[in-house]
C-alpha positions in Angstrom: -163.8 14.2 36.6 -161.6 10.9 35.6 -159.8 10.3 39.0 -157.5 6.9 39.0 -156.0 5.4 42.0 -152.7 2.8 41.8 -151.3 0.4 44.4 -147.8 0.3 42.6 -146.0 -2.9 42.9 -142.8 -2.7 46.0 -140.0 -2.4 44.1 -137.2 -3.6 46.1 -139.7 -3.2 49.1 -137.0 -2.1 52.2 -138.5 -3.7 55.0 -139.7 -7.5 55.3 -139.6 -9.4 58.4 -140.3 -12.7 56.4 -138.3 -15.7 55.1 -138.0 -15.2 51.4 -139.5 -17.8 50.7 -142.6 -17.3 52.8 -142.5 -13.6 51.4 -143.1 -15.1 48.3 -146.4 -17.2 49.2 -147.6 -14.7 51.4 -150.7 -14.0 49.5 -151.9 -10.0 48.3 -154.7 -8.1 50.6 -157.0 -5.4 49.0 -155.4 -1.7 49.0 -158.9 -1.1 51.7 -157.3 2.4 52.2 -157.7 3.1 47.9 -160.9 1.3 48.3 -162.1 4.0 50.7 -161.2 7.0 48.7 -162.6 5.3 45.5 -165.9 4.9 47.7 -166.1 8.6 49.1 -165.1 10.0 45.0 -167.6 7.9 43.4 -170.4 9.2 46.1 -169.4 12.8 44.8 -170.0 12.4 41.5 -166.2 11.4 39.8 -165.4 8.6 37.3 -162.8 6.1 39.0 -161.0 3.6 38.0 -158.1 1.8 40.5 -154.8 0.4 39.5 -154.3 -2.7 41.8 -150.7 -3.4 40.2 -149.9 -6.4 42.8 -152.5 -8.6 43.1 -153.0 -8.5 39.2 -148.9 -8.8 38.4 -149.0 -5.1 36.4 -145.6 -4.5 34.6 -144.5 -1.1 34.4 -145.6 -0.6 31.2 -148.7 -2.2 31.5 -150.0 0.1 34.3 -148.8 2.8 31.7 -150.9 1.7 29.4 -153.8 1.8 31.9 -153.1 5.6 32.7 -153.1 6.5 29.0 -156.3 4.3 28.1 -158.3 5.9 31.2 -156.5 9.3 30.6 -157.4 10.8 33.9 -156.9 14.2 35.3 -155.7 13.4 38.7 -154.0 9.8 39.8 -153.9 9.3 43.7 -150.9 6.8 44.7 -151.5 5.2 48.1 -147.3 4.7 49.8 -146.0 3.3 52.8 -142.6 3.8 53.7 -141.1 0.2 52.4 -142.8 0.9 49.5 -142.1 4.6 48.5 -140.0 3.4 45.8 -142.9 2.2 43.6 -145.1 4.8 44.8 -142.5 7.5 43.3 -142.4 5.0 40.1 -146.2 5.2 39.4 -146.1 9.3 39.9 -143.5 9.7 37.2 -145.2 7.3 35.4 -148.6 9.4 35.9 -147.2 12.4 35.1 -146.0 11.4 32.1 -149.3 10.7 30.6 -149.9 14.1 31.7 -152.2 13.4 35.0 -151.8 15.7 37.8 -150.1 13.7 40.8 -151.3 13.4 44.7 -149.8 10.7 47.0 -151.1 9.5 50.1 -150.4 7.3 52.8 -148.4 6.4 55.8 -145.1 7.7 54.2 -146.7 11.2 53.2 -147.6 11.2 56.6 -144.5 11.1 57.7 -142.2 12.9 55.6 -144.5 15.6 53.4 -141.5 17.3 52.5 -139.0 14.7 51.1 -142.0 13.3 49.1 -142.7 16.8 47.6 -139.3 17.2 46.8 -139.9 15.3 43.7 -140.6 16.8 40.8 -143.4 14.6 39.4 -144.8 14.5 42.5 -147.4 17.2 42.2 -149.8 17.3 45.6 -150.2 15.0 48.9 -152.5 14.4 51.6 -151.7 13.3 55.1 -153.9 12.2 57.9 -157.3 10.3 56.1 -157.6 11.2 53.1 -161.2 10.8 51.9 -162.6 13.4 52.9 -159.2 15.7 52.1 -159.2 14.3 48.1 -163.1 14.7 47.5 -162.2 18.5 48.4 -159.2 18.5 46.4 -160.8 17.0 43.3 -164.0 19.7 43.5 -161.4 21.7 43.6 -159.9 21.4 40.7 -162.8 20.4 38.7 -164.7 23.2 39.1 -161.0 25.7 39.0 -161.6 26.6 42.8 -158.6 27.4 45.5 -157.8 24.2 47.5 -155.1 25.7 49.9 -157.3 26.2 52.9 -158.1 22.0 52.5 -157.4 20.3 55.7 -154.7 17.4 55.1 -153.4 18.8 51.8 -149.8 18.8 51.1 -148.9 21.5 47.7 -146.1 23.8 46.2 -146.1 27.0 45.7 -143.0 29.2 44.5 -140.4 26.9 45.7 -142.2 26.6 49.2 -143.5 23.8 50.7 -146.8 23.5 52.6 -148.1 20.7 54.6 -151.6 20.5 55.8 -152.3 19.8 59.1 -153.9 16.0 59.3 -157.1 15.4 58.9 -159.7 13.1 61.0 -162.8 11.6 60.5 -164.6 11.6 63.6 -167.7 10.1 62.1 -166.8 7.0 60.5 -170.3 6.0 59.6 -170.6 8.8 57.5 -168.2 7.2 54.7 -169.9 4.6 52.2 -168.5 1.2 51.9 -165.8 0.9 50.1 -165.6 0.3 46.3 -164.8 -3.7 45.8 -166.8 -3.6 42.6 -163.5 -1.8 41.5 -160.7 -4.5 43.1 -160.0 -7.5 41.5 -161.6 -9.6 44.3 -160.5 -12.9 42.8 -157.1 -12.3 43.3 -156.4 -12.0 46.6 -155.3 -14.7 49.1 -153.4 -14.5 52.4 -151.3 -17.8 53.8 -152.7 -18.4 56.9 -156.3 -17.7 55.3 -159.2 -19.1 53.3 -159.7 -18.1 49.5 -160.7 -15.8 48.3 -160.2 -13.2 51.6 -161.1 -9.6 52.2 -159.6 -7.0 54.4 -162.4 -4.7 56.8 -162.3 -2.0 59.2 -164.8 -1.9 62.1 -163.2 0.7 63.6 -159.9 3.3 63.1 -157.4 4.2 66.3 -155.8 3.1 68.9 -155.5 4.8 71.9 -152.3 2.6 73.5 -148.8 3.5 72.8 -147.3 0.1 72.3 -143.6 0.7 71.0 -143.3 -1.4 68.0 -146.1 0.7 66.6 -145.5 4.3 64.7 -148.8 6.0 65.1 -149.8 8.7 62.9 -152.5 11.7 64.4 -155.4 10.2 62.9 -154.5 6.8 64.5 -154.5 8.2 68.5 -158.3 8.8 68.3 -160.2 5.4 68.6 -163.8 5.7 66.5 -165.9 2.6 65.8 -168.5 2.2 63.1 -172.3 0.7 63.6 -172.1 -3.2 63.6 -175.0 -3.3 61.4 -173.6 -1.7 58.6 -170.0 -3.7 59.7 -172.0 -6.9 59.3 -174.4 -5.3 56.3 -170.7 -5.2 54.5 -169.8 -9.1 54.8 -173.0 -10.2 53.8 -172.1 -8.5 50.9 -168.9 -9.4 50.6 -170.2 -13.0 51.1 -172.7 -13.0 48.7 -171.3 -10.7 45.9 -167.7 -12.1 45.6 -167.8 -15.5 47.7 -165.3 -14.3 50.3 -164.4 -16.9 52.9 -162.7 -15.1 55.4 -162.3 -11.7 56.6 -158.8 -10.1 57.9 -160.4 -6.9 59.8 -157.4 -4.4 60.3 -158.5 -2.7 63.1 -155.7 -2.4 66.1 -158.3 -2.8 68.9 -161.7 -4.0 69.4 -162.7 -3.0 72.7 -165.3 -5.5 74.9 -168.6 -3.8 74.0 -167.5 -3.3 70.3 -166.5 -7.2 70.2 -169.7 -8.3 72.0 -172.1 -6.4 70.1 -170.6 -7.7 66.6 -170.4 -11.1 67.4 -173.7 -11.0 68.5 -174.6 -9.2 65.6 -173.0 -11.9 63.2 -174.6 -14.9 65.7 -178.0 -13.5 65.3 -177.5 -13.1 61.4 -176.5 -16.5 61.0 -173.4 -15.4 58.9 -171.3 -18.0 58.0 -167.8 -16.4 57.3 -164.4 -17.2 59.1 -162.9 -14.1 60.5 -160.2 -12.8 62.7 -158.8 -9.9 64.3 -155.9 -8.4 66.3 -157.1 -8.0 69.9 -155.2 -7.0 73.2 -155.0 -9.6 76.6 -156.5 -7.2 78.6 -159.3 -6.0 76.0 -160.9 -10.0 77.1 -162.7 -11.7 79.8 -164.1 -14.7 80.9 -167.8 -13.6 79.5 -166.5 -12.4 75.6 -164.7 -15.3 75.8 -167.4 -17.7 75.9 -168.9 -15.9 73.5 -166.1 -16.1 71.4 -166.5 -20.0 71.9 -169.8 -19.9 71.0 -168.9 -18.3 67.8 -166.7 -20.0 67.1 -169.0 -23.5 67.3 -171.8 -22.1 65.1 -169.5 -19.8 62.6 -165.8 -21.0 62.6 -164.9 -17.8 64.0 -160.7 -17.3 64.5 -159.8 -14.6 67.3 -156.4 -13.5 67.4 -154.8 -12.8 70.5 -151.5 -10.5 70.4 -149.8 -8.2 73.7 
């Protein structure tokens, strides 16, 4: 089945905590989260194609044009809460060409309901939504019930139902995500190399810092093998030239961090890289390796409370 998945542009994006100015230079990061679900749809079978409407400056009626040229049955729209307003855009606009609606995402996370409440908004998924979508698609492909599918948000008869969150304990099971579909030229970040990719080593957090919403999925910590996390920057390396790698995960405890820089030393990959880390998730040995690293392979650690 023709699935398509769009990163909408913001759209008078509510929340900022930069200058203008500095918004404006900022740079665009890969929609990794899309990138995932392409991955896992492509692995069952499904023709995808993904809408990256920011890094490549989409009008509105340019990503139109998109949905009506790949005519697919289902669009997914990824939405966080400053962005909702684009998210709710691209559904109308989906719907429109006559595509059956799902969105996912932080803000569908948090408010199922509202997000349901619109008309052209046909379906959502909460929690991680590989897994969840794959099931959904099946479902409708092959004219089966999805209701029982964990993480699925529908409406039925003027009622609203929202799925309980789904998890993916096993994060080794899901393939690497699908940058053959992302326009890996494009993206950039300010205080980073060009052109640079987004990763995930790991998904969780088990701390309950306060500046930080967490949603169910994110209060179980799960780390992937660092072969295969060092398997997907040589490839990111040597398929698109990548020079630095943003990895979004919240923690990386001691063992994780050892093992992959050791991993990366013993490789001999040469990529610049950093990471959000905790004070207290460091100690005098990592951090000798981490100078170590940083002599052979120009590696940038990030320290944050």
């Amino acid at each position: 089945m023709r699935v398509q998945l769009i990163r909408y542009h913001d759209l008078d994006n509510m929340n900022t905590r930069l200058a203008q100015s500095l918004n404006k230079k900022q740079g665009v990061l890969p929609p990794l989260g899309l990138a995932y679900v392409a991955s896992a749809l492509e692995k069952a079978g499904h023709t995808v194609d993904l809408i990256d409407a920011i890094a490549l400056c989409l009008s509105k009626e340019q990503v139109e044009q998109r949905i009506r040229e790949f005519n697919p049955a289902i669009v997914g729209i990824t939405a966080m809460t400053p962005t909702v307003r684009g998210a709710l855009e691209a559904a109308e606009l989906a719907k429109s060409c006559g595509a059956i609606t799902v969105i996912g995402g932080v803000h569908m996370s948090i408010l199922a309901k509202e997000t349901l409440s619109y008309e052209f908004v046909d379906y959502g998924i909460v929690g991680e939504g590989e897994e969840s979508f794959v099931e959904f698609c099946d479902a409708i492909e092959n004219d089966h019930p999805y209701m029982d599918i964990v993480g699925l948000c529908y409406k039925t008869g003027g009622r609203t139902t929202v799925g309980l969150p789904r998890i993916i304990t096993d994060v080794d099971s899901l393939p690497q995500p699908s940058y053959h579909l992302l326009p890996m030229s494009k993206y950039s970040s300010i205080i980073g190399l060009h052109p640079t990719s987004t990763m995930m080593g790991s998904r969780g957090c088990p701390y309950q810092c306060g500046f930080c919403f967490k949603t169910p999925s994110d209060k179980k910590y799960r780390s992937r093998n660092v072969q295969d996390i060092v398997n997907e920057i040589e490839h990111l390396v040597d398929t698109y030239g990548v020079k630095e790698i943003m990895f979004y995960d919240d923690i990386m405890p001691k063992d994780y961090a050892r093992a992959l820089s050791e991993e990366i030393i013993k490789r001999n990959v040469s990529i610049k890289w950093q990471t959000p880390e905790r004070v207290n998730l460091v100690d005098p040995d990592l951090l000798k390796l981490m100078e170590k690293a940083i002599i052979a392979l120009e590696w940038q650690h990030i320290l944050v409370l």
